[in-house]
C-alpha positions as CSV (number, residue, x, y, z in Angstrom):
1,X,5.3,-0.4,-4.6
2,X,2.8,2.2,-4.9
3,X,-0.2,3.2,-3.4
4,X,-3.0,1.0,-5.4
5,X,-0.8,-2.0,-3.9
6,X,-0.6,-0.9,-0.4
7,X,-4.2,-0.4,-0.7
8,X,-4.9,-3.7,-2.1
9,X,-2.3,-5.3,0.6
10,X,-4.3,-3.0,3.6
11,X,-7.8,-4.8,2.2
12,X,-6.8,-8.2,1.9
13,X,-5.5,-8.2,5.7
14,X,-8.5,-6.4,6.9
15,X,-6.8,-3.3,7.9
16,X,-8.3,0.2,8.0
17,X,-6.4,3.2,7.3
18,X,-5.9,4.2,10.5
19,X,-4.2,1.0,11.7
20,X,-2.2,0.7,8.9
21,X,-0.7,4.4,9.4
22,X,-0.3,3.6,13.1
23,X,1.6,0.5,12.4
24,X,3.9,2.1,9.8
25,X,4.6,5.0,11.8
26,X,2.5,8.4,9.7
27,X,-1.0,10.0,9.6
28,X,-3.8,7.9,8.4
29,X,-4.6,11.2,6.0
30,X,-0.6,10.7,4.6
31,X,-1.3,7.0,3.8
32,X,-5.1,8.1,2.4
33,X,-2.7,10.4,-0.2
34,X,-0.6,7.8,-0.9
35,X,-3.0,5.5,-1.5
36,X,-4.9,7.8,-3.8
37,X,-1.6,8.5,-5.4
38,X,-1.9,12.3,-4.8
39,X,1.8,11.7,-3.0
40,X,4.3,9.5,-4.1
41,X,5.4,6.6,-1.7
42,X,8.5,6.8,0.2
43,X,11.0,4.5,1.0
44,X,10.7,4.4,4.8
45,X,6.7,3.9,3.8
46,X,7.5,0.7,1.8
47,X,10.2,-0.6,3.9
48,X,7.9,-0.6,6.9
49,X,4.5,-1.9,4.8
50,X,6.7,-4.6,3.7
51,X,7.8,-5.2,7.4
52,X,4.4,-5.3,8.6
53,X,3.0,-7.4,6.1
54,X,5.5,-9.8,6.3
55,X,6.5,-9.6,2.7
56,X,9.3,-8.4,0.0
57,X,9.6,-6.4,-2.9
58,X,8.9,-9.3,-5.7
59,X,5.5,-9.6,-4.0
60,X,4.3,-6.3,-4.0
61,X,4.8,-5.7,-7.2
62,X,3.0,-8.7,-8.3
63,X,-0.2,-7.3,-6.6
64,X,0.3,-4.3,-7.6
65,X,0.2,-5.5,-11.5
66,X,-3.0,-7.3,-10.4
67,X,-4.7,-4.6,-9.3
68,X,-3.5,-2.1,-11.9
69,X,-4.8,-5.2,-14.3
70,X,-8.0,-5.2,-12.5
71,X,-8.8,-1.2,-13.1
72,X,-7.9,-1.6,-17.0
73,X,-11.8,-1.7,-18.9
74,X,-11.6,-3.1,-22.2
């Protein structure tokens, strides 16, 4: 999971930042950098998205190949 899926996870529940990073336990600013990919995702990060969501591994990375589909311009 990376960032551009947690983001893409965060929008489709209708989360902001801030309750996202409360429910996973860091700084809305530390989720904002992961999100932007200026930090890499830890495992503690996607274990407790994935807990909060309500989802596993195979699914996240299916959104995350959507989105990263989405941003390619042809």
């Amino acid at each position: 999971m990376d960032g551009l899926a947690i983001q893409a996870l965060r929008y489709e529940r209708g989360m902001s930042q801030v309750e996202l990073a409360r429910a996973i336990g860091i700084s809305q600013p530390r989720l904002s950098e992961m999100e932007t990919g200026l930090v890499p995702v830890t495992l503690r990060v996607r274990i407790r998205v994935a807990q909060v969501f309500n989802i596993n591994d195979e699914a996240i990375e299916m959104i995350r190949r959507v989105k990263k589909a989405e941003q390619v311009v042809f």
